[in-house]
VOGU-3710 file (C-alpha; in Angstrom, 3 decimals, decimal comma):
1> xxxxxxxxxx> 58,811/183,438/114,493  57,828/187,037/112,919  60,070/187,915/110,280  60,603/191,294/112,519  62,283/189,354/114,846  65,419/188,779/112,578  68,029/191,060/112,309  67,654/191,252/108,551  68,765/194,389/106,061  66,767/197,349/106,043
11> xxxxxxxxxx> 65,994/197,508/102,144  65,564/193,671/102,519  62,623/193,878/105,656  61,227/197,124/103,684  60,378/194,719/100,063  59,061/191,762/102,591  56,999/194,320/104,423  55,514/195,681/101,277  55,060/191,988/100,205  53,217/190,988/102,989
21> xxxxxxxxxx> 55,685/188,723/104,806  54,780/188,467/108,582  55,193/185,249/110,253  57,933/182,713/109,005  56,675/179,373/107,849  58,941/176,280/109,373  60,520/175,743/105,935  62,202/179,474/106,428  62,531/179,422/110,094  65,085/176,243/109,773
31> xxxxxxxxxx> 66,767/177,525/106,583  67,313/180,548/108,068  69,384/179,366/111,202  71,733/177,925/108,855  71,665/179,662/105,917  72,375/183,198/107,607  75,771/181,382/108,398  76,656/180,587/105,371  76,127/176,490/105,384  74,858/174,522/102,773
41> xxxxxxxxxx> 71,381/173,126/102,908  69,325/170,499/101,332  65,881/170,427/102,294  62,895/168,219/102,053  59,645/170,674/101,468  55,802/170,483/100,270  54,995/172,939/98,050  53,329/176,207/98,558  55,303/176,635/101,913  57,398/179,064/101,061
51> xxxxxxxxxx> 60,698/177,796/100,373  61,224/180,150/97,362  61,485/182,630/99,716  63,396/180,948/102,083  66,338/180,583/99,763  65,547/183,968/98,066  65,787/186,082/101,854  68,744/184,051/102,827  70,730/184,829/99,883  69,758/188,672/99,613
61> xxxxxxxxxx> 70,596/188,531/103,229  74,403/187,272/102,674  75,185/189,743/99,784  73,518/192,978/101,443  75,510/191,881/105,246  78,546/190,086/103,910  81,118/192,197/101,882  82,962/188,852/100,889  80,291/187,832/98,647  78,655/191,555/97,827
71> xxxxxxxxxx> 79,384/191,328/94,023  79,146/187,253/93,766  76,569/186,166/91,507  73,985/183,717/92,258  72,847/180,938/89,682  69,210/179,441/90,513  68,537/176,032/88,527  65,004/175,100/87,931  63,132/172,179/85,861  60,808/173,640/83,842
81> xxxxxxxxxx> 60,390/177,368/82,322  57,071/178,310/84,357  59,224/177,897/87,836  62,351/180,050/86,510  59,627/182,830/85,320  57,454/182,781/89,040  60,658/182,481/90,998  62,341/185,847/89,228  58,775/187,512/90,000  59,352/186,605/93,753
91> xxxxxxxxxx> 62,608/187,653/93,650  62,031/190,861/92,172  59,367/191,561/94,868  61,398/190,700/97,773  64,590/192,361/96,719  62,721/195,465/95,016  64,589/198,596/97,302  67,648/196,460/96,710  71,064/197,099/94,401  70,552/193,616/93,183
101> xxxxxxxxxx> 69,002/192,611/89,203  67,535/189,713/88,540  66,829/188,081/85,332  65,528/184,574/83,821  67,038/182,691/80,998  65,073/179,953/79,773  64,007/177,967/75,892  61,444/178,675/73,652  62,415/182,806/73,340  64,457/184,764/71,645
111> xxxxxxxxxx> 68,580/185,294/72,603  68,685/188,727/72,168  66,992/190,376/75,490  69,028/187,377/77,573  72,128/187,976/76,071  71,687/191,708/76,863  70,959/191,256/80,297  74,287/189,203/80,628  75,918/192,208/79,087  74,347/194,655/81,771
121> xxxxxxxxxx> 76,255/192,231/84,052  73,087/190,694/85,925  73,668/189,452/89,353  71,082/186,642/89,687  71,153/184,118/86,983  67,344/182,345/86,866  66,856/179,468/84,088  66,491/176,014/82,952  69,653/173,918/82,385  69,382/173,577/78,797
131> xxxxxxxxxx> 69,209/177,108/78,166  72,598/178,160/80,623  74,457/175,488/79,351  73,983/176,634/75,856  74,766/180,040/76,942  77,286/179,198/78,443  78,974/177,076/75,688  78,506/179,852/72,836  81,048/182,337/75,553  77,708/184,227/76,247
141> xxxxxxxxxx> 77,640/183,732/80,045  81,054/183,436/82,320  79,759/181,278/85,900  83,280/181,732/87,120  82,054/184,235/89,828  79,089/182,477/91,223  78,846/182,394/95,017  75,230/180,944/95,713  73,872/177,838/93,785  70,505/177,057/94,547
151> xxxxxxxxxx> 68,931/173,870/92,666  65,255/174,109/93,143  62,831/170,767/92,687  65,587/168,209/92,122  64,316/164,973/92,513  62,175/166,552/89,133  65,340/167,156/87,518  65,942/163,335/87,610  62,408/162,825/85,999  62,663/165,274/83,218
161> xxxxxxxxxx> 66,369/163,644/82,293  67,949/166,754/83,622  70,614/165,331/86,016  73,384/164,942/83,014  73,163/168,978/81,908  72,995/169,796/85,598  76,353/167,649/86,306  77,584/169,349/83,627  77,188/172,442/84,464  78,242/172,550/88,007
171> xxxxxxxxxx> 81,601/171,616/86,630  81,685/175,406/85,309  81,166/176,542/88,718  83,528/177,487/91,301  84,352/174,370/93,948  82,228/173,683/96,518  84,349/175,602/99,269  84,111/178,676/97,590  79,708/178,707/97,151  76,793/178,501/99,628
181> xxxxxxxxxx> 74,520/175,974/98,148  70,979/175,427/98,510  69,460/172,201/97,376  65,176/171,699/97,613  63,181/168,888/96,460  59,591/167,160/97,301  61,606/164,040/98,190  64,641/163,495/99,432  65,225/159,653/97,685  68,801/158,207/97,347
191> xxxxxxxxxx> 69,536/160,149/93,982  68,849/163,317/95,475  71,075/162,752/98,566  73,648/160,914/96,694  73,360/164,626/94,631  73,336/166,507/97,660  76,508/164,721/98,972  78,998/164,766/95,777  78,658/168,825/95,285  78,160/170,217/98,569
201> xxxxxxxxxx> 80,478/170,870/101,505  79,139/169,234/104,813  75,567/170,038/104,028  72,599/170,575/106,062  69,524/168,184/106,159  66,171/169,853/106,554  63,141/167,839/106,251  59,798/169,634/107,088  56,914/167,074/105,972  56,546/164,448/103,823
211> xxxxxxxxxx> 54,569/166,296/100,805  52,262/162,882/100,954  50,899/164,083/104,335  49,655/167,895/103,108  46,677/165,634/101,181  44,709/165,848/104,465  43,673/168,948/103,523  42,337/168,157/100,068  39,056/166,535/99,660  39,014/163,488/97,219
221> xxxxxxxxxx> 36,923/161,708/94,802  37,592/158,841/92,755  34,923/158,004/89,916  35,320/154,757/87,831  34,221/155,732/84,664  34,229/154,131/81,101  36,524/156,123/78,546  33,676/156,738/76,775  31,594/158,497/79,446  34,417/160,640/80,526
231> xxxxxxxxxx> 33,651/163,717/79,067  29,719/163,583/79,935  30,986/162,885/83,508  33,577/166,143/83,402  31,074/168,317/81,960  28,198/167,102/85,047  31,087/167,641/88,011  31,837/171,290/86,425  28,137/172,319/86,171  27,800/170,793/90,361
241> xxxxxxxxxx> 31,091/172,443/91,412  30,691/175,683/89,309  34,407/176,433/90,312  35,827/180,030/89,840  39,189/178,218/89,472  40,133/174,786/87,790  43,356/172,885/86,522  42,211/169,707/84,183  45,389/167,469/83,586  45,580/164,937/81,006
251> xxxxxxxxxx> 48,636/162,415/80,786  49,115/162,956/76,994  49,712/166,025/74,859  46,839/165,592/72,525  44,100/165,007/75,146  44,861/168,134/76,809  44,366/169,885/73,119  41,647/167,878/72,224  39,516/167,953/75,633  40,197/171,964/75,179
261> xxxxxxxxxx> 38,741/171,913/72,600  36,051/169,931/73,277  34,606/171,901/76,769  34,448/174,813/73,956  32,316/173,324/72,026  30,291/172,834/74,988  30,179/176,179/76,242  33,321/176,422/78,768  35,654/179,372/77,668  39,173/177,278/78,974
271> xxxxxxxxxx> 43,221/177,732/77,893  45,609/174,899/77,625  49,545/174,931/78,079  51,757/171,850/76,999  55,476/171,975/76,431  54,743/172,287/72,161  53,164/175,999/73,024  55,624/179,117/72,418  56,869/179,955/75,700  55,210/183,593/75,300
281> xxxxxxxxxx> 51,997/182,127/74,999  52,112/179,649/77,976  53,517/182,745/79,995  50,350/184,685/79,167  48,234/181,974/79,899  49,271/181,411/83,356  48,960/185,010/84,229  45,606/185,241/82,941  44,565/182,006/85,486  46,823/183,868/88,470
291> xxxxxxxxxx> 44,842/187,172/87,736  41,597/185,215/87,722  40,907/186,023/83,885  40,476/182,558/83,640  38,707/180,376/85,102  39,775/177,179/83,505  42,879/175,328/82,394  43,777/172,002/80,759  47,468/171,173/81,471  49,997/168,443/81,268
301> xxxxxxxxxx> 52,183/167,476/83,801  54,382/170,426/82,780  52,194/172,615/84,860  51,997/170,450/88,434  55,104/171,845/89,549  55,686/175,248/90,412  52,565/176,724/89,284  51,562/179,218/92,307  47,928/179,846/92,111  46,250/181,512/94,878
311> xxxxxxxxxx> 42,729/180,064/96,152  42,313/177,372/93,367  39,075/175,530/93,539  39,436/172,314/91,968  41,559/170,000/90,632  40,773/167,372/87,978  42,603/164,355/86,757  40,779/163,615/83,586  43,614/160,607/83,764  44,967/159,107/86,865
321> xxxxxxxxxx> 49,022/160,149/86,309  51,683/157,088/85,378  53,466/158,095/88,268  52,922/158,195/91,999  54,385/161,580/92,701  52,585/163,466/89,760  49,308/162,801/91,527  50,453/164,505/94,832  51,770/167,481/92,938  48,360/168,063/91,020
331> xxxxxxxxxx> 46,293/167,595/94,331  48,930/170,169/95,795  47,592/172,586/93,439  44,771/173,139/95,166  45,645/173,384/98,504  48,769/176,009/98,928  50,278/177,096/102,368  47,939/174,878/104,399  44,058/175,855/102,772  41,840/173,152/102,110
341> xxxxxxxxxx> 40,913/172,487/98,535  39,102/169,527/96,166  40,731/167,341/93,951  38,819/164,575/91,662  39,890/161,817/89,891  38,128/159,949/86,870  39,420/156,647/86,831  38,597/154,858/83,270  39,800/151,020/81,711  43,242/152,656/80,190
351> xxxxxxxxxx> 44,764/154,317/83,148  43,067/152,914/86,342  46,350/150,463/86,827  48,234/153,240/88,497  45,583/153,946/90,818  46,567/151,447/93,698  50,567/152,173/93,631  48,891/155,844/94,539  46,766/154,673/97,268  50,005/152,450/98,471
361> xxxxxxxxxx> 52,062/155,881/98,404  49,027/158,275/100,007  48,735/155,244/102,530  45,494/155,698/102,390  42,175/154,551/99,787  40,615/157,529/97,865  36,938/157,785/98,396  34,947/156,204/95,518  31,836/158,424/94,492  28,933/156,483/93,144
371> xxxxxxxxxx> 27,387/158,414/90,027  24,006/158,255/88,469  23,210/159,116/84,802  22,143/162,735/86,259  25,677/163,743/86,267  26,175/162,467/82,933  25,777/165,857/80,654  25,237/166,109/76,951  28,404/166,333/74,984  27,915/168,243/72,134
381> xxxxxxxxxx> 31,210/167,422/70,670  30,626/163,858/70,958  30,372/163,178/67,192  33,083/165,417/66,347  36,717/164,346/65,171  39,587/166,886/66,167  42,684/167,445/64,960  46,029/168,621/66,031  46,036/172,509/65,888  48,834/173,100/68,373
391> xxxxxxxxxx> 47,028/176,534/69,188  47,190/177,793/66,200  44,702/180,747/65,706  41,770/179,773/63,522  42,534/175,947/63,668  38,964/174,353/62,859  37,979/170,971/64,510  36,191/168,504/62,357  33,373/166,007/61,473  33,586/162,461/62,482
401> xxxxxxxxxx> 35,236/160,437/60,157  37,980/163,392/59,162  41,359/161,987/59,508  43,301/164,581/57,366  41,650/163,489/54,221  38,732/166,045/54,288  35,756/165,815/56,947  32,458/164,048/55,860  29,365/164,692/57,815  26,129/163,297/56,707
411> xxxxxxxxxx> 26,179/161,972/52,943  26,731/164,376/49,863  27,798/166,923/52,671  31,365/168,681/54,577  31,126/169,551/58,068  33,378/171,875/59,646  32,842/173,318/63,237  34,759/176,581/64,357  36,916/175,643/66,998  35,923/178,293/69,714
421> xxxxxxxxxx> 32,024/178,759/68,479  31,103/175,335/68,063  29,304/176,642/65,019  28,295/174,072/62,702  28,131/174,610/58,550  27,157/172,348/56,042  28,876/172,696/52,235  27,534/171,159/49,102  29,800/168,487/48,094  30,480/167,702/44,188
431> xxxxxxxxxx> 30,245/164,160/42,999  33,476/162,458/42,444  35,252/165,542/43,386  37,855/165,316/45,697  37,664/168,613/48,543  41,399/170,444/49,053  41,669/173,004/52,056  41,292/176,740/51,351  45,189/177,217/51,911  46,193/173,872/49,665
441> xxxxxxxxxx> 43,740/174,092/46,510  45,129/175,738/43,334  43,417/175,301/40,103  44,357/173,164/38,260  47,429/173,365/35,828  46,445/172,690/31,873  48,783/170,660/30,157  50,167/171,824/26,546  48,816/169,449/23,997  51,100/167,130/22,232
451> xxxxxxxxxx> 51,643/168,492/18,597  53,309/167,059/16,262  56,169/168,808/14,642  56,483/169,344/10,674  59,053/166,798/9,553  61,977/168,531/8,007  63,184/168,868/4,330  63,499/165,456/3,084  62,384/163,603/6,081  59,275/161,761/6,180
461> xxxxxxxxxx> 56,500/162,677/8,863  57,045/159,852/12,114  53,575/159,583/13,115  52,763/158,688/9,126  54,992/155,752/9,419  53,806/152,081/10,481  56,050/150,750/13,419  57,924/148,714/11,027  58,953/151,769/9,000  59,306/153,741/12,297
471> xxxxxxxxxx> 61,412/151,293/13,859  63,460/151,142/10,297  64,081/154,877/10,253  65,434/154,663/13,987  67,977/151,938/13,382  69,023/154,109/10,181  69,156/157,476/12,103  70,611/156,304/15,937  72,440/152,930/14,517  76,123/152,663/14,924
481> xxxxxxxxxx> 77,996/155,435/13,566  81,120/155,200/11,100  83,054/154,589/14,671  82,004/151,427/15,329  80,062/152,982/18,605  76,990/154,960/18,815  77,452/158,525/19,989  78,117/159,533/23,837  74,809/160,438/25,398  75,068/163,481/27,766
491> xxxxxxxxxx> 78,738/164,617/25,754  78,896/168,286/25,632  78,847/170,252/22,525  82,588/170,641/21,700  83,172/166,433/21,722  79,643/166,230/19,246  81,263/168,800/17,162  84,455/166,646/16,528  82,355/163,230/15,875  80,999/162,916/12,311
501> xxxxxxxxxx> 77,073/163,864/11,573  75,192/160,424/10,916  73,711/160,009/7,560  70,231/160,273/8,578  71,217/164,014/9,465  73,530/164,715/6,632  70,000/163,723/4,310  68,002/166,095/6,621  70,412/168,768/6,016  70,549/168,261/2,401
511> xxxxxxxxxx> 73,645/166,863/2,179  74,863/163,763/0,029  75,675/160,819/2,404  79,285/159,959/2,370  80,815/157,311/0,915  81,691/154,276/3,096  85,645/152,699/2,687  86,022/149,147/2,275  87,893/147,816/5,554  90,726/146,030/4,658
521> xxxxxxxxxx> 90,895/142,131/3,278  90,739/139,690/6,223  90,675/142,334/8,978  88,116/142,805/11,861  85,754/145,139/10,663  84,982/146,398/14,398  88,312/147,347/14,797  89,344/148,598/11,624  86,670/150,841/10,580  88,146/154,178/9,355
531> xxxxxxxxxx> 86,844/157,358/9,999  85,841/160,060/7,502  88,303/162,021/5,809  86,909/165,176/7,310  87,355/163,832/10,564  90,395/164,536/12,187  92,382/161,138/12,402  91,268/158,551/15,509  93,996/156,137/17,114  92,735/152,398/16,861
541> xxxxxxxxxx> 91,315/151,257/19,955  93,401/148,782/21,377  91,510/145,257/21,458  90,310/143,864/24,513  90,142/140,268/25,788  87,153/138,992/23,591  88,451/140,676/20,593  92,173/138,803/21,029  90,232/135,744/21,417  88,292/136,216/18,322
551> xxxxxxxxxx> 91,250/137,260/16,190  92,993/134,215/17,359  89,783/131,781/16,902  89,602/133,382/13,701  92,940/132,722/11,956  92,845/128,840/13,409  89,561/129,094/10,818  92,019/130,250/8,697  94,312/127,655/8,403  92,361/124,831/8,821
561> x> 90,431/125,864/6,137
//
């Protein structure tokens, strides 16, 4: 069916002519004999066949026809922040000579230009959960008015652990009789229909093609490789392929920075994009690969889904994926809307256990390429340690052996290689000297030196003093005062003012020691100790268990004596 042949808006066929839309692909052909009547759908689609737009026309459709739903809003759900961005680009295409603004609200970027398109009253809400439900909770964003849900890749939302913020956020929506929804996802499992069942009204199944089936198309190639030859093996199948386009994917964060890395060092100008990357510079990253300013890319998992990349060469899975699916979305990268494409897998000993649940799932063996040491390249960063620079500018990698403590190269010497030049610079190392990083080292802090101070009128000097005499003149000067107690440590200076000066100060001072009082005949000297006369007068402290024992132990002495 040609997309002239529907009886669509004017302004709406004007933006898909100027896009380029001609003939419908089957996912739109069946979503449109439903949709256009305002049914719910959930549909089972590979990727790349156009069912972006087939949600996108069929909404556009409904609000420009319809004057029931003409000022609804329309909330799109998508897993990850790459998707949300490419589907409000095809959106603004299609709908470009149309009354109708779009915008995307996603993590990782400021509030400020979202929370001013929500003021401007934007009509087609485009994000991640996380980031609408927060909006949503802070009173930024009112969902009261949607009329069009459309949950794009769900069975990925279960993966990524998004299935609790989406049930949570459909409860801010309107009921189900009063929205069109539009549910799409690779596979329609149990979860998704169970999904599909408990918020829609009376839905629609469409199911195009297994996505498994689309890998006809791709050519395959399974190496069995050590861990340790991987690299060498990479860097031989990208000097044979020569590809003008290439996604890498790595299972774990830190390989895809650290193989990055590494094909610099060798000579291959490459980007990489991982969820710890500032959304701004995993945006510009992907345009530069759609505008073919780059030519290769080392990705996660993060960028299997939704990534849209016209006429991509090859694929590489530098590690065979943990999960089934994941392998059929990277493949997919490579061949979009039915073109043929190359995908190759290096199999090594710490991921090759997933391989046969992926042959179970492809139904099907992938073709194992025998390899001779021809295709094994030099590595030049095969001695080299890197770190974790996150893509920071100027991060450095380092020489073997560098684990955060300072690099070492060869002995007596520092190595440190420039992370995009792969230039190499030895530094004189001091004996016994330990190396600090340009930003960390200070020099170093001199300590005052211990002087001893003059000893004060009529007080001998300490450090003159043997230990006995030192230990003497302590006992004298911090013993027990005329209290019975030894002064409050920590007291503030009205409470020292009131207690009387000991006698080792009142002879630094100059001052004749005071006269002691004889405590009274037969009383306990503990408790009856008087204070000075220029003290103002202290109650007796009452006596405590021990000391009514005593007193009592005491006059028994007494009389038996």
């Amino acid at each position: 069916m040609e997309f002239s042949e529907l009886s669509l808006h004017p302004d709406l066929r004007r933006g898909l002519e100027e896009a380029g839309y001609v003939t419908c692909m089957p996912v739109q052909e069946k979503v449109f004999e439903h949709a256009f009547s305002g049914e719910d759908i959930y549909a089972q689609s590979q990727t790349g066949t156009g069912k972006t737009a087939a949600f996108l026309i069929s909404i556009f459709q409904r609000i420009m026809t319809v004057p029931e739903v003409r000022d609804r809003k329309v909330l799109i759900l998508a897993p990850t922040r790459e998707l949300a961005v490419q589907i409000e680009g095809e959106a603004k295409k299609l709908g470009k000579h149309l009354p109708i603004t779009t915008g995307a609200f996603y993590g990782g970027v400021a509030y400020g230009p979202q929370i001013d398109m929500l003021r401007a009253d934007v009509q087609v809400i485009i994000g991640t959960p996380g980031r609408i439900i927060d909006l949503v909770q802070q009173g930024k964003m009112l969902l009261r008015d949607v009329g069009f849900l459309v949950i794009d890749e769900a069975d990925r939302m279960f993966d990524m652990g998004f299935i609790d913020d989406l049930r949570k956020l459909i409860r801010y929506l309107p009921p189900a009789e009063r929205r069109q929804t539009f549910l799409f996802s690779a596979t329609l499992g149990l979860r998704v229909k169970d999904l599909a069942w408990e918020y829609m009204r009376s839905p629609r199944e469409i199911a195009i093609e297994p996505e498994h089936v689309t890998v006809d198309l791709i050519t395959q190639e399974l190496y069995h490789v050590g861990s340790h030859e991987k690299m060498r093996l990479l860097l031989g199948i990208l000097a044979r392929e020569q590809p003008k386009s290439c996604i890498i994917f790595c299972n774990q964060k830190f390989m895809v920075e650290e193989l990055a890395r590494r094909l610099r060092v060798n000579g291959h100008e490459c980007e990489y994009i991982m969820g710890d990357l500032p959304q701004a510079q995993r945006l510009h990253i992907i345009e530069r690969l759609k505008a073919g300013e780059l030519s290769l890319l080392v990705a996660t998992d993060v960028a299997a889904r939704g990534l849209d990349v016209e006429a991509l060469d090859l694929v590489v899975n530098y590690d065979v994926p943990d999960e089934v699916e994941s392998y059929v979305h990277r493949i997919g990268r490579t061949a979009r809307a039915g073109k043929a494409g190359k995908a190759v897998t290096l199999a090594c000993e710490k991921f090759v256990f997933g391989l046969p649940a992926i042959e179970r799932y492809l139904g099907q063996k992938i073709p194992v390429m025998p390899f001779s040491t021809e295709l094994l390249l030099e590595d030049k960063s095969e001695d080299m340690h890197f770190g974790r620079a996150h893509g920071a500018p100027g991060a450095r990698e380092r020489g073997r052996g560098d684990y955060g403590h300072g690099g070492r190269g060869r002995k007596g010497q520092s190595t440190r290689i420039g992370a995009r030049s792969g230039e190499r610079r030895e530094e004189p190392r001091q004996p016994g000297a330990r190396r600090r990083s340009a930003e960390t080292a200070r020099p170093p802090e001199r300590r005052p030196e211990r002087r001893s101070t003059p000893a004060a009128a009529g007080e001998r000097d300490l450090y003159a003093m043997s230990a006995e005499e030192r230990m003497r003149h302590y006992k004298e000067k911090y013993g027990p005062g005329e209290g019975g107690r030894r002064p409050a440590r920590g007291g503030t200076k009205r409470h020292e003012d009131k207690r009387p000066a000991p006698q080792g100060h009142r002879a630094a001072a100059g001052q004749a020691p005071r006269p002691r009082k004889p405590a009274p005949h037969g009383s306990d000297k503990a408790l009856h100790k008087t204070a000075s006369p220029a003290a103002a007068p202290v109650e007796a402290k009452k006596p405590g268990l021990w000391g009514v024992l005593a007193r009592l132990f005491r006059a028994a002495a007494r009389k038996d004596s």
